[in-house]
ROLOZA-443137 format. One line per field, with one value per residue (C-alpha): x negated, y, z negated; residue in three letters. Coordinates in nm, 4 decimals, decimal comma, m for minus. Layout:
// residues N
xx: X ...
yy: Y ...
zz: Z ...
aa: Ala ...
***
This chain:
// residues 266
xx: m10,7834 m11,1051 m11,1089 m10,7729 m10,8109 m11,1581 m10,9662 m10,6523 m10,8973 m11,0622 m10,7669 m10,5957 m10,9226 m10,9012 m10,5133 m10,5483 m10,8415 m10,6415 m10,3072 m10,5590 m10,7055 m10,3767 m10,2346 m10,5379 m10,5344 m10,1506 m10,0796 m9,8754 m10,0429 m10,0501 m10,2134 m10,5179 m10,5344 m10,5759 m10,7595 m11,0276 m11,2986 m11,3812 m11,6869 m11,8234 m12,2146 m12,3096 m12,3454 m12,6493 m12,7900 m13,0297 m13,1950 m13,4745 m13,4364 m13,6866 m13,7116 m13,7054 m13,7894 m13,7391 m14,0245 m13,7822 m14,1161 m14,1145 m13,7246 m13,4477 m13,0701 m12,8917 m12,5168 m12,3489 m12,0482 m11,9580 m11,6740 m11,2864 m11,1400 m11,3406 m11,2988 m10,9935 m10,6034 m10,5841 m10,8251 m10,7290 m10,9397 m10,7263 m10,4765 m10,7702 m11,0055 m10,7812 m10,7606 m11,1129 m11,1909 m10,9814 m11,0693 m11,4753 m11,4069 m11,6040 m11,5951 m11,6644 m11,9854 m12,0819 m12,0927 m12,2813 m12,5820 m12,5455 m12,6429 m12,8497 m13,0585 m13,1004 m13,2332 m13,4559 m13,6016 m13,5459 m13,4773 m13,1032 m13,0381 m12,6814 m12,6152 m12,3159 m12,0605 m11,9304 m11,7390 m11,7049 m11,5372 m11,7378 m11,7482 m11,4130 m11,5103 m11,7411 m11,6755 m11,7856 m11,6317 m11,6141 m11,2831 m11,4059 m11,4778 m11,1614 m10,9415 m11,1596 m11,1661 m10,7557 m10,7040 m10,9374 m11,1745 m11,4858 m11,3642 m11,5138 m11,4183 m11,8238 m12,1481 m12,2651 m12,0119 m11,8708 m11,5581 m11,3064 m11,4993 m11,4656 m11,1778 m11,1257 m11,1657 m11,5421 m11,6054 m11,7900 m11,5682 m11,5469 m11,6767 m11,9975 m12,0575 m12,2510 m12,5220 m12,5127 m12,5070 m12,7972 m13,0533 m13,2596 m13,0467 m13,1448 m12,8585 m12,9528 m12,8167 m12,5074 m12,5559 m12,2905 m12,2343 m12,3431 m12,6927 m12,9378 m13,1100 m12,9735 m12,9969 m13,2972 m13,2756 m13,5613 m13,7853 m13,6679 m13,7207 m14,0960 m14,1551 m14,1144 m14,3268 m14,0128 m14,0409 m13,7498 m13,3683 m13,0830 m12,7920 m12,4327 m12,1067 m11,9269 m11,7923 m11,9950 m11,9672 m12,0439 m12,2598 m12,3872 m12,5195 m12,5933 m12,8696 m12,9303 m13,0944 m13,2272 m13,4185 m13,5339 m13,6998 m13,8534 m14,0338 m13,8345 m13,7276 m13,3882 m13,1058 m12,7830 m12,5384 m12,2692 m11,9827 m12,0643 m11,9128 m11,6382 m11,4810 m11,1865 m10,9291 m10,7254 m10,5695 m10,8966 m11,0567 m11,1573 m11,4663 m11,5951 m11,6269 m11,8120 m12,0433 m12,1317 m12,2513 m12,4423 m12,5928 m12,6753 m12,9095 m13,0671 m13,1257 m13,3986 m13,1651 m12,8496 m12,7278 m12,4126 m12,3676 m12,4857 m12,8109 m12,9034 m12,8554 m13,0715 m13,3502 m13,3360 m13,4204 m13,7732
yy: 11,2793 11,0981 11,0164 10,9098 10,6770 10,5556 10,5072 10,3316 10,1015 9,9691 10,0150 9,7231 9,5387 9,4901 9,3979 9,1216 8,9733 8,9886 8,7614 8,5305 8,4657 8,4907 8,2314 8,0034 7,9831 7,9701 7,7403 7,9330 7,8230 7,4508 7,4592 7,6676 7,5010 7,1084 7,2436 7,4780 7,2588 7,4566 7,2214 7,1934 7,2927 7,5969 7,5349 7,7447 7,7306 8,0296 7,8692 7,5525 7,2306 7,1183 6,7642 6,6109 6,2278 6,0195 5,7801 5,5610 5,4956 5,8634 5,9314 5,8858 5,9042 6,1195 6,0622 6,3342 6,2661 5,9207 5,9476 5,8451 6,1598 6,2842 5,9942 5,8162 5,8500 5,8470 6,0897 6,4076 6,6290 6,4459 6,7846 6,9841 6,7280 6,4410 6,5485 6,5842 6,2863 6,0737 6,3336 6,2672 5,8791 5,9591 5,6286 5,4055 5,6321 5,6103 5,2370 5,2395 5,4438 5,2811 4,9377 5,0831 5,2591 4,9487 4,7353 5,0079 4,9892 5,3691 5,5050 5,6158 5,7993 5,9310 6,3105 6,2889 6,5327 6,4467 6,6923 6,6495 6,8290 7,0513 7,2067 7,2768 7,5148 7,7433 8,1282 8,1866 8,0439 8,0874 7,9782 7,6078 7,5544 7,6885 7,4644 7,1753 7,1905 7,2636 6,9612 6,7185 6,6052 6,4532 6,4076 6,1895 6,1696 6,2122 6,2109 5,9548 5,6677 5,4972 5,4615 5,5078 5,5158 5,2335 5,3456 5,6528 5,9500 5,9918 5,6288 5,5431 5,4376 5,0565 5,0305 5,1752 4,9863 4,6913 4,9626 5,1362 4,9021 4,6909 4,7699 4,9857 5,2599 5,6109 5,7446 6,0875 6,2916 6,4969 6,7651 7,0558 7,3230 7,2146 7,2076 6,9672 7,2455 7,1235 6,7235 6,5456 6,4244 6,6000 6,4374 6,1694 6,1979 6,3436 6,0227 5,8002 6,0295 6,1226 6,4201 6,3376 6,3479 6,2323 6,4146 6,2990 6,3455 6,5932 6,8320 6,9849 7,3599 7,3768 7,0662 6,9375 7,2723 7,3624 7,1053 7,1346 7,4679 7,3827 7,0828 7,2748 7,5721 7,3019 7,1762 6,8632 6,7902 6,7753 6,6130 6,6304 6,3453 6,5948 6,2960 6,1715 6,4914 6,6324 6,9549 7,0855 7,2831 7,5209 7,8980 8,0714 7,8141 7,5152 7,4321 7,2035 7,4611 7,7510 7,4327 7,2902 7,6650 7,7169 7,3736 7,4722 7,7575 7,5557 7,1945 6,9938 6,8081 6,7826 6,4107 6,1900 5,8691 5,6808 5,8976 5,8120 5,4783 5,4535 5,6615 5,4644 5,1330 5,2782
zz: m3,2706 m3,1917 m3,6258 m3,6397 m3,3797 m3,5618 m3,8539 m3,7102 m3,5380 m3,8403 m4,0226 m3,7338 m3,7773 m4,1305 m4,1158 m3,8595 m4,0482 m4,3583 m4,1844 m4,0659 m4,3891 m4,5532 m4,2896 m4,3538 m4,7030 m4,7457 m4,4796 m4,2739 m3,9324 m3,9291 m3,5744 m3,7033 m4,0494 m3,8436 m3,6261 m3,8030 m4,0157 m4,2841 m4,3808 m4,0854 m3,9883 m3,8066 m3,4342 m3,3800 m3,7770 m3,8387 m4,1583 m4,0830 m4,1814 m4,4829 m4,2581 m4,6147 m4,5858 m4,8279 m5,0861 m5,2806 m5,4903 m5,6595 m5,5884 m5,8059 m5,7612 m5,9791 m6,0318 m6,2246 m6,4166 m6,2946 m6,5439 m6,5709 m6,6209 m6,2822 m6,0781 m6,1776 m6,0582 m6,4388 m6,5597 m6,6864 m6,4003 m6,1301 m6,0317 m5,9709 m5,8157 m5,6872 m5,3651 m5,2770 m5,4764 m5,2254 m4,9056 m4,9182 m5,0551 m5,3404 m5,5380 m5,2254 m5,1160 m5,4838 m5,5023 m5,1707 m5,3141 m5,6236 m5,4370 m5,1793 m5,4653 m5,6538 m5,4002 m5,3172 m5,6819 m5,7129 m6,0584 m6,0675 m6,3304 m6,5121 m6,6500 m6,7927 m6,9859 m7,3377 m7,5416 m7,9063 m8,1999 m8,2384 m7,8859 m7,9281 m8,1897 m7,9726 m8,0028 m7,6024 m7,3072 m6,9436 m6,7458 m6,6542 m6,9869 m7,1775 m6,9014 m6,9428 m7,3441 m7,2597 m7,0864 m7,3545 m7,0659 m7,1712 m7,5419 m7,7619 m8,1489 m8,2564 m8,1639 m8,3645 m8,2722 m7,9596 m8,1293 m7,8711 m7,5924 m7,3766 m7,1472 m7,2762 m6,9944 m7,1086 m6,9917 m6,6799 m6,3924 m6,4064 m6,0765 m6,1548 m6,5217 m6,3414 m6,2166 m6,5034 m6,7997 m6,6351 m6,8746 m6,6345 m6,5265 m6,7066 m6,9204 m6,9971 m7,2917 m7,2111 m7,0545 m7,1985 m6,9489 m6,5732 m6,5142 m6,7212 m6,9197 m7,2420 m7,1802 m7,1271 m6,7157 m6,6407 m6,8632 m6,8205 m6,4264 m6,5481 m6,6838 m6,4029 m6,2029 m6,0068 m5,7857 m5,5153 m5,5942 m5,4423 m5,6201 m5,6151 m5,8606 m5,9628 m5,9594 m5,6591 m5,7358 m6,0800 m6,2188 m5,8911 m5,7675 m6,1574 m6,1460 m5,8010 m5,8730 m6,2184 m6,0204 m5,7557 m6,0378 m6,1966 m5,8649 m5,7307 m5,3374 m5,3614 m5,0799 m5,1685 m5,0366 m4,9049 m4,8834 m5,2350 m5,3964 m5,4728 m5,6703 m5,7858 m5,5349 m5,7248 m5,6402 m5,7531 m5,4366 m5,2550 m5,5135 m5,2346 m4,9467 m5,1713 m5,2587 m4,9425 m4,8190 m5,1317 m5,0727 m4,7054 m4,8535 m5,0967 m5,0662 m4,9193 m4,7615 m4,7040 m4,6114 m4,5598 m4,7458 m4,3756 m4,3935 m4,7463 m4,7280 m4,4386 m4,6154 m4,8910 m4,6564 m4,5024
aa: Unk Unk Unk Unk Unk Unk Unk Unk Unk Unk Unk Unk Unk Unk Unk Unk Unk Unk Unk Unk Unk Unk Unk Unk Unk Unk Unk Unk Unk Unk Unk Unk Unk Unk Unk Unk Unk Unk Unk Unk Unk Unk Unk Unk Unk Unk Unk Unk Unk Unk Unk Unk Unk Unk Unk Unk Unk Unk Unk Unk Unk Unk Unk Unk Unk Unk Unk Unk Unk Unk Unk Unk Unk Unk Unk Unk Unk Unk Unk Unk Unk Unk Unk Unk Unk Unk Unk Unk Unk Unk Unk Unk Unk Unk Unk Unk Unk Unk Unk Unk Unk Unk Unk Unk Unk Unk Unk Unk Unk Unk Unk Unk Unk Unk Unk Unk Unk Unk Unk Unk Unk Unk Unk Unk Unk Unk Unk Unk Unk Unk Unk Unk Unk Unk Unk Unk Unk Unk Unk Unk Unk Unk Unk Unk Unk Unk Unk Unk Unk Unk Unk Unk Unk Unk Unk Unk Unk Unk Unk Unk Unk Unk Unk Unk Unk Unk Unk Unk Unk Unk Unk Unk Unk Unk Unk Unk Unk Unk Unk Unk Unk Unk Unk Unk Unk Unk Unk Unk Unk Unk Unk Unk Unk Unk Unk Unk Unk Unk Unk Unk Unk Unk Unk Unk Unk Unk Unk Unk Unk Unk Unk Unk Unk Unk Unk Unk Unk Unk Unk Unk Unk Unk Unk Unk Unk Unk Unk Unk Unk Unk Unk Unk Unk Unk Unk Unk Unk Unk Unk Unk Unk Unk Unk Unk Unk Unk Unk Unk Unk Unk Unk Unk Unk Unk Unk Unk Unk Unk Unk Unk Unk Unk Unk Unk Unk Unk
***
């Protein structure tokens, strides 16, 4: 008796916390779904805080992917990362580091993402990848021309072209997977004697934290700008949320637009 009653207990347990989740995710409780912030920090956190503080002289801001087909209502990403995109204000907080960086005199660099044909030709592919070479994001008609690019979806968002195309700003190879092992940011970084990182872009659980890690192997501080990401929200997950408590874990910081901006004054 005393067994069955163990087992119908954790059997009950299991059950409830399955509706809630199911309710949650499906949006069958609107009460719990307004009220509940998915993203927001632990009250009592049991991890310390780095207390990273920012030296615009050896920092750089890295934007990932600051591309039309990411960014843009008309890019070909937008179903999957439209919505958090608009949510976090993405393009706004962008321009606002952008300006804040510059007038620091910080090195801002660009990692961005170009496909070309003959990426669509590789034998091995994870998920991401086979929707992303489905949907023609990134595409560019060679490596060795800019034929087509201006405007096309592997164009920088015209917004950001000023800070970019300024003669100063580091474009970095592409990089072809998510993290920066295969593109040449770090060296790049290496060269300016850059040590500090401010990373923003997208999309926030797969590039961002891709060379959030790869940056924090090869010895950097890292602070991520939490508001100046974004990622895509589709039935496999909210790409944001899995990336925000990965970030938690990892980063040296872990900042809102408002807090970079002021770091980037001192």
């Amino acid at each position: 008796m005393q067994t069955s009653v163990r087992f119908w207990g954790r059997f009950g347990l299991h059950v409830m916390a399955g509706l809630l989740g199911s309710f949650v995710l499906s949006g069958l409780s609107p009460a719990w779904s307004q009220t509940a912030d998915l993203f927001a920090d632990p009250a009592k956190p049991a991890l310390p805080n780095p207390g990273m503080k920012l030296d615009a002289r050896r920092a750089a801001l890295v934007v990932i992917d600051p591309q039309i087909d990411f960014m843009s209502e008309k890019g070909a990403a937008w179903s999957a990362v439209g919505e958090a995109v608009t949510k976090t204000r993405l393009v706004p907080h962008l321009l606002d580091l952008f300006q804040a960086a510059k007038r620091a005199g910080m090195v801002v660099a660009i990692s961005p993402h170009y496909y070309y044909p003959h990426d669509h030709a590789w034998k091995v592919q994870g998920p991401a990848e086979l929707f992303q070479h489905k949907i023609k994001i990134f595409d560019r008609p060679s490596a060795l021309s800019l034929d087509g690019f201006a405007g096309s979806g592997a164009d920088f968002m015209p917004e950001f072209k000023p800070f970019i195309e300024d003669g100063k700003t580091i474009v970095a190879s592409p990089h072809k997977l998510y993290g920066p092992q295969a593109n040449d940011l770090v060296l790049q970084l290496r060269k300016q004697r850059v040590d500090q990182v401010v990373l923003a872009g997208m999309l926030s659980n797969l590039c961002v934290e891709s060379h959030l890690r790869e940056l924090l192997e090869n010895g950097f501080e890292v602070a991520v700008v939490r508001d100046a990401v974004a990622g895509p929200k589709l039935p496999e997950g909210d790409g944001n949320l899995s990336a925000v408590i990965n970030y938690r874990y990892l980063a040296n910081g872990l900042w809102t637009t408002e807090q970079t901006v002021t770091q980037m004054k001192r």
